[in-house]
C-alpha positions in Angstrom: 0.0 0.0 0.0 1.1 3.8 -1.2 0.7 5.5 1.8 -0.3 10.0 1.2 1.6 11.9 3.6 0.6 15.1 5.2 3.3 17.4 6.6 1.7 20.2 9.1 4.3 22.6 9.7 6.2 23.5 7.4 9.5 24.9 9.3 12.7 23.4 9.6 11.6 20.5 10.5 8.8 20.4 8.4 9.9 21.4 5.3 12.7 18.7 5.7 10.3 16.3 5.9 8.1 16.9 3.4 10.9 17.3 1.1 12.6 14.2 1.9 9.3 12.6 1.8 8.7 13.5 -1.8 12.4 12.0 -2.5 11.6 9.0 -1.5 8.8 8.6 -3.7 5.4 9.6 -1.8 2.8 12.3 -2.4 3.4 14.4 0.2 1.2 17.8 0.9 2.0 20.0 3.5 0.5 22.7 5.4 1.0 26.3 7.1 -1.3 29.3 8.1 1.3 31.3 7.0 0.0 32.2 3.6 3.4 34.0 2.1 5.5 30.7 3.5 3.5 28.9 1.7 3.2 30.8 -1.8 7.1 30.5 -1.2 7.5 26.7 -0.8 5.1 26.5 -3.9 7.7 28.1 -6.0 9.9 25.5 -4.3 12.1 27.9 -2.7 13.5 27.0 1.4 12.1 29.4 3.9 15.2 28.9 5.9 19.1 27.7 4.9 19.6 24.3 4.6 21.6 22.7 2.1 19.9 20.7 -0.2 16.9 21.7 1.0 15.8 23.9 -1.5 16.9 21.6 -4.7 14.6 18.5 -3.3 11.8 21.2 -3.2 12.2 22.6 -6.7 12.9 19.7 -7.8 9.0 17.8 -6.5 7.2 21.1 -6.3 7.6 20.7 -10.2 7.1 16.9 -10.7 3.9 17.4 -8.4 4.6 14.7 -5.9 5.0 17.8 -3.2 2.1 20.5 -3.1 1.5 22.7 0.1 -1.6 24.4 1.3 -3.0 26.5 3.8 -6.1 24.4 4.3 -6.6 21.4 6.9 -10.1 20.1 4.9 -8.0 19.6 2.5 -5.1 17.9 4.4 -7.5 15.5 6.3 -9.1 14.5 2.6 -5.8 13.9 1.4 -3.6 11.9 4.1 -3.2 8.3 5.4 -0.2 9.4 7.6 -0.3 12.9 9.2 3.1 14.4 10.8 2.9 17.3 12.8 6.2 19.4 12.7 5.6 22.3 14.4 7.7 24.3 17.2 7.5 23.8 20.9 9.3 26.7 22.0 10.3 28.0 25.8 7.5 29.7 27.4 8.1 33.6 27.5 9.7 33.7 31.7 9.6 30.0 32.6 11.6 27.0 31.2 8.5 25.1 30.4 7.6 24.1 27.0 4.7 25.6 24.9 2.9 23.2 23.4 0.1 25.3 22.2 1.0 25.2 18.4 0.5 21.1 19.3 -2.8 21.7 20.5 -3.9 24.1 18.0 -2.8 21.7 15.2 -5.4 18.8 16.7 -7.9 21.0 17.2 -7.9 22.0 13.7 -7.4 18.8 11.8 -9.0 16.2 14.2 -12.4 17.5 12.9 -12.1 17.0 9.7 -10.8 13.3 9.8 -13.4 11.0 8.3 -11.3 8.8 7.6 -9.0 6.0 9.3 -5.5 7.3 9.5 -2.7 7.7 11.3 -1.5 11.4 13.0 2.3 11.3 13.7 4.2 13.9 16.3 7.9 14.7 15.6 8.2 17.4 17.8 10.1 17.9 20.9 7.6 17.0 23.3 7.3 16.9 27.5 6.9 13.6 28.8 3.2 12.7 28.9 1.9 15.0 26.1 1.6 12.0 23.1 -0.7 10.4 25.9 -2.7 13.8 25.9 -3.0 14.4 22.4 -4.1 10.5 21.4 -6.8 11.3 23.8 -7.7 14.1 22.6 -7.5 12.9 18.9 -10.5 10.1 20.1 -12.7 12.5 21.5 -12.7 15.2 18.3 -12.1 12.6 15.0 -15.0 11.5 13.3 -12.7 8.3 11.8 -10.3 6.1 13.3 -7.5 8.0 14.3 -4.4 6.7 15.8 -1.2 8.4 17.1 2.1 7.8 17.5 5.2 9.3 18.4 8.8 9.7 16.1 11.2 12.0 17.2 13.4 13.8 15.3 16.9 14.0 15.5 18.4 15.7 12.5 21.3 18.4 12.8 20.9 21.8 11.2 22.9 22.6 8.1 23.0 18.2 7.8 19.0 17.5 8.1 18.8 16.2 4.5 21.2 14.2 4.9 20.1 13.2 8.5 16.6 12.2 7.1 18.0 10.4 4.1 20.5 8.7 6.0 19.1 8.3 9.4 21.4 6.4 12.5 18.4 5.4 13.8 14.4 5.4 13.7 12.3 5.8 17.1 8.7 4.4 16.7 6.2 5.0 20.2 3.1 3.5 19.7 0.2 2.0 21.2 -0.6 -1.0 18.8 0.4 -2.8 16.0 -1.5 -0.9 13.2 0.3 2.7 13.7 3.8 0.5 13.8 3.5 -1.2 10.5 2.1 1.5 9.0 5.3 3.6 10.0 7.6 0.3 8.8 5.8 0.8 5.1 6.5 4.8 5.2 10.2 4.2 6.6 10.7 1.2 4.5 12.7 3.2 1.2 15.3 4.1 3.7 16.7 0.7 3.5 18.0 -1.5 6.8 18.1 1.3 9.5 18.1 0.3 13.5 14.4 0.8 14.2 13.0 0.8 17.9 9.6 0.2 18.7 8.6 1.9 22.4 5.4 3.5 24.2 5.1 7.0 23.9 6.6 8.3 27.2 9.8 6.6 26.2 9.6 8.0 22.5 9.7 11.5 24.0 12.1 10.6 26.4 14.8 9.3 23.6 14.8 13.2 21.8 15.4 15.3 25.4 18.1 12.4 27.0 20.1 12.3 23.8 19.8 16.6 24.0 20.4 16.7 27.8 23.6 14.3 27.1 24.6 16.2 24.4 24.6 19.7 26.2 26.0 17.8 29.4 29.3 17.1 27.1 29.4 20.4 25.2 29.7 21.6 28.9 31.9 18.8 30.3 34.5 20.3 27.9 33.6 24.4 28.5 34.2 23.5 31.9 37.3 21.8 31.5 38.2 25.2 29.8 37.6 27.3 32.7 40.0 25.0 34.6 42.7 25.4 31.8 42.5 29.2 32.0 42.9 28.9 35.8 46.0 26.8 35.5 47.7 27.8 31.9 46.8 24.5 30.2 45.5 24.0 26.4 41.9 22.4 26.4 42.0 22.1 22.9 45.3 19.4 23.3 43.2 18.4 26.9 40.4 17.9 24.3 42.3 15.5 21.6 43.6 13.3 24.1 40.3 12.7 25.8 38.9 11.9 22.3 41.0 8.5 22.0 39.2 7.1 24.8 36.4 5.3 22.9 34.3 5.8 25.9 34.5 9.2 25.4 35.0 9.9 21.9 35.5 13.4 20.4 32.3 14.3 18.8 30.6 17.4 20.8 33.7 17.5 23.0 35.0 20.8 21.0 35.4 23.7 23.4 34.3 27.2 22.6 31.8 29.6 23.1 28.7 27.0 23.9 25.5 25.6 22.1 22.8 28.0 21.2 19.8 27.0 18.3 16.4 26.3 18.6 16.4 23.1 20.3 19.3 22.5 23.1 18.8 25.3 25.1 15.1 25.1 25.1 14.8 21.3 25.8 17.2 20.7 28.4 14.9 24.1 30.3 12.1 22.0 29.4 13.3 18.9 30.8 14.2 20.3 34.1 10.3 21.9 33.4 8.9 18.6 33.3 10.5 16.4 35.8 10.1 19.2 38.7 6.1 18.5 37.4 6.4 15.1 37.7 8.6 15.1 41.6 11.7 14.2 39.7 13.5 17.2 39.8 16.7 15.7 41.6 17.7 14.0 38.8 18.3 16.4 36.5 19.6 19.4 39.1 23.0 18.6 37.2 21.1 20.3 34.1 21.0 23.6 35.4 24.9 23.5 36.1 25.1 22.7 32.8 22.9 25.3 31.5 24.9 27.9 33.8 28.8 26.7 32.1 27.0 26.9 28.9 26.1 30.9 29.5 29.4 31.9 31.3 31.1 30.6 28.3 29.4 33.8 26.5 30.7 36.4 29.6 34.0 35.2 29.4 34.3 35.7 25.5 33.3 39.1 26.0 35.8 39.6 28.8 38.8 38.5 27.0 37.6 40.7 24.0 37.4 43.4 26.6 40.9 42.7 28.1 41.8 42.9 24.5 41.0 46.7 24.0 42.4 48.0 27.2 39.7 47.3 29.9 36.6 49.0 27.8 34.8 48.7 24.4 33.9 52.6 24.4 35.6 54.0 21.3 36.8 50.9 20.0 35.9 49.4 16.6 35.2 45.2 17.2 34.6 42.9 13.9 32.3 39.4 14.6 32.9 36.9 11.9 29.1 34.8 12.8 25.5 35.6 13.5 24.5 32.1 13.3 24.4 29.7 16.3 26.6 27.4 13.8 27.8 26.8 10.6 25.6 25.9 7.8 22.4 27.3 9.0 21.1 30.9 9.2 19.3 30.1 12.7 20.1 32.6 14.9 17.8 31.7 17.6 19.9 31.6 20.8 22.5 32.1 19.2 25.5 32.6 21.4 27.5 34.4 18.4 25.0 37.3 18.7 24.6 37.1 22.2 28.3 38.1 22.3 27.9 40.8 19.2 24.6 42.6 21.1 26.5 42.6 24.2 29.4 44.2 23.4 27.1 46.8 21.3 25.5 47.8 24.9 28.5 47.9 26.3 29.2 50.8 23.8 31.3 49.3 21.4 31.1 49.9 17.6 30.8 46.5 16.4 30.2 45.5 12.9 29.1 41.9 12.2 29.7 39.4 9.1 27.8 35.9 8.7 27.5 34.4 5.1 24.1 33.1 5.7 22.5 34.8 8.6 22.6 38.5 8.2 19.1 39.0 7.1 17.8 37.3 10.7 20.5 39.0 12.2 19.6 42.5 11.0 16.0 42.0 12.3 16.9 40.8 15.6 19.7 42.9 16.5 19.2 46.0 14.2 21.4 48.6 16.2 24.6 46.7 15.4 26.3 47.5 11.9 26.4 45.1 9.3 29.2 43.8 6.7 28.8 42.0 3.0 32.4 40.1 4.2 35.1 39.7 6.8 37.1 41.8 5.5 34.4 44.6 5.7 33.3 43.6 8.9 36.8 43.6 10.3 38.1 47.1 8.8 39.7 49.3 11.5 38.8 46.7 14.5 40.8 47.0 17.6 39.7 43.3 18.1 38.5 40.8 15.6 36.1 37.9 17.1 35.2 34.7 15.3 32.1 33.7 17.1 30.8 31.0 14.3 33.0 28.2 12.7 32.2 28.9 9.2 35.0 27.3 7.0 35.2 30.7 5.2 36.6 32.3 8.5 39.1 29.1 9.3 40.2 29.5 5.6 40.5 33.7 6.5 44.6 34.6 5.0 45.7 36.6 8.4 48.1 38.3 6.6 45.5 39.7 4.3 42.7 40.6 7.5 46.3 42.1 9.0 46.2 44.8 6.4 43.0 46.4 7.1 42.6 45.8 11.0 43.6 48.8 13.4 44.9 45.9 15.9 46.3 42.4 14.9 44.1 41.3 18.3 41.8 38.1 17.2 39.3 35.8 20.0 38.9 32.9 18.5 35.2 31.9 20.3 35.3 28.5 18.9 39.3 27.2 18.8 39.1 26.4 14.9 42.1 28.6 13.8 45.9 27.2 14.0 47.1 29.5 16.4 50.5 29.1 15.8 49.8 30.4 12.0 48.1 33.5 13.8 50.2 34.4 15.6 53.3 34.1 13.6 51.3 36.8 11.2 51.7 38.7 13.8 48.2 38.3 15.5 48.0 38.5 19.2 45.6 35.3 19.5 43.5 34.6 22.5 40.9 31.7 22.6 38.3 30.2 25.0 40.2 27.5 27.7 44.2 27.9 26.1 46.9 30.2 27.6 48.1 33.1 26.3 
């Protein structure tokens, strides 16, 4: 059977989907109530930076196997298998999740389905809220609807690839018919390690693989506050923790901290849910690792600070990145522009450069200046900060950014230059966690 697929949502995870979807050979329509994203994604173009994104969608937005719409009567009439892909961000003062876009997404499809089918979350949820929704899915469908759970876990500026190519698939269900249904839909991808759960564990898998990831990101941050207390290199510290195979080196590169639109939040709404739930003990650690994750951001600015003479007033700073990392144009918590605003209140002139990100940057930071290139962005700096590890910026000649700096003074926020190269260009180099 040729299962239709519905994709509601149509963000970064959405459009991903939907995209992929189409690749691997289904009709796929997907949905927004945001009429201009829409007229967008039917010209196939991406409404965010992701590469490959937008050739998968011009390439099935003209063969016709991916259509969007704005209209849920027309999603229910369409679909056997429903995902819903849309945000659950922090709650404005709390760590908590909101869920509401969740809710508001059942509320407006359930009624319309007159049909059996099959409703699918991939959002980052709180434990307990697939329960919620499959409940609230019997009481307002007209058909038999089912629901199950199937976390995401792609990697911006790799999602594609991620969804193509996936390490592994999670499937929470409550019964045999939403898991075989899910087999059929996941079945082009080839042999991929599939786990079949309930739904509190399916949520569980996305936040413990985000909590552990942040916890290691921090591990090594906080290493580096150790090596700058004792004049040793965490980068080398780094490397030789990386042989240990227990360990291993992915996510245990030190630097200026995770930002994006999903560690931050999750490992907030984690803590969130298990204080709910009277388990709050076990995940204390998670606010410590929260905490490394932010001071990591104060001290960058400190050493940029040190780096001028004590004060940013009157001095000219460059910042190479606006995006939380490379290959994406996310700037949502992004600790690069943290680091940029910061040093704007503290009355520095700062001009910032990002090869993707400008445009989000400019709207949510417009009172910092902006450059078309590094070597705009850097033109009379006292100090030059590379706060994103764009390959553009580790491929930066120093020689050449030497000629039209005021100062040959460089923080390297995320220890991806070869400091030795630097500084025999005459650069005094400085970075996160390695002596002077």
């Amino acid at each position: 059977m040729t299962h239709r697929l519905t994709v509601l949502g149509t963000g970064y995870l959405g459009a991903t989907h939907a995209a992929c979807m189409a690749e691997l050979g289904f009709e796929v329509l997907g949905l927004d109530v945001d009429p201009d994203k829409i007229a967008r994604l039917r010209r196939g173009e991406s409404p965010i930076y992701e590469p490959g994104l937008e050739t998968l969608l011009k390439k099935h937005v003209a063969t016709g196997r991916l259509r969007f719409t704005t209209s849920y009567e027309e999603v229910a009439e369409f679909g056997d298998v429903h995902f819903v892909c849309v945000g659950t961000p922090q709650k404005k003062g709390e760590y908590a999740a909101d869920v509401s876009h969740l809710d508001q997404v059942v509320d407006s499809l359930a009624p319309h389905l007159r049909r059996d089918c099959l409703v699918v979350g991939k959002s980052t949820v709180p434990v307990g809220t697939a329960q919620r929704l499959a409940a609230r899915l019997r009481r307002l469908a007209g058909g038999r609807v089912d629901l199950a759970w199937n976390p995401e876990f792609l990697r911006e500026g790799f999602a594609v690839n991620d969804t193509l190519h996936p390490d592994r698939i999670v499937l929470g269900v409550a019964g045999p018919r939403a898991e075989q249904i899910l087999r059929e839909v996941y079945a082009p991808l080839g042999e991929v390690p599939i786990v079949v759960t309930d739904f509190p564990t399916a949520e569980l898998v996305k936040t413990a693989a985000n909590a552990f990831l942040a916890t290691k990101i921090s591990f090594i941050n906080a290493m580096a506050e150790v090596c700058e207390a004792t004049q040793a290199d965490v980068k080398q510290l780094s490397k030789a923790l990386s042989y240990d195979e227990r360990i291993g080196g992915r996510f245990l590169n030190p630097g200026l901290g995770f930002g994006g639109g999903c560690l931050p939040k999750d490992i907030r709404a984690f803590m969130a849910r298990a204080g709910e739930l009277g388990a709050d003990q076990a995940l204390t650690f998670l606010r410590e690792v929260d905490a490394i994750n932010m001071r990591r951001r104060a001290r960058m600015v400190d050493l940029a600070r040190d780096m001028v003479g004590g004060s940013f007033r009157h001095r000219v700073v460059g910042v190479l990145g606006a995006a939380f990392k490379p290959n994406s144009d996310d700037i949502r918590d992004s600790p690069a522009l943290d680091v940029a605003a910061t040093i704007g209140q503290e009355g520095g002139a700062v001009t910032v450069y990002d090869p993707v990100a400008l445009d989000n940057a400019r709207k949510a930071q417009p009172t910092l200046s902006y450059a078309e290139s590094a070597l705009s962005a850097s033109r009379d700096a006292d100090v030059v900060l590379l706060l994103t590890e764009w390959q553009e910026f580790v491929d930066l000649d120093p020689h050449a950014l030497g000629r039209v700096v005021n100062r040959r003074n460089i923080v390297d926020g995320r220890n991806a230059l070869d400091a030795t190269v630097w500084r025999e260009a005459g650069w005094n180099y400085r970075a996160l966690g390695r002596p002077q």
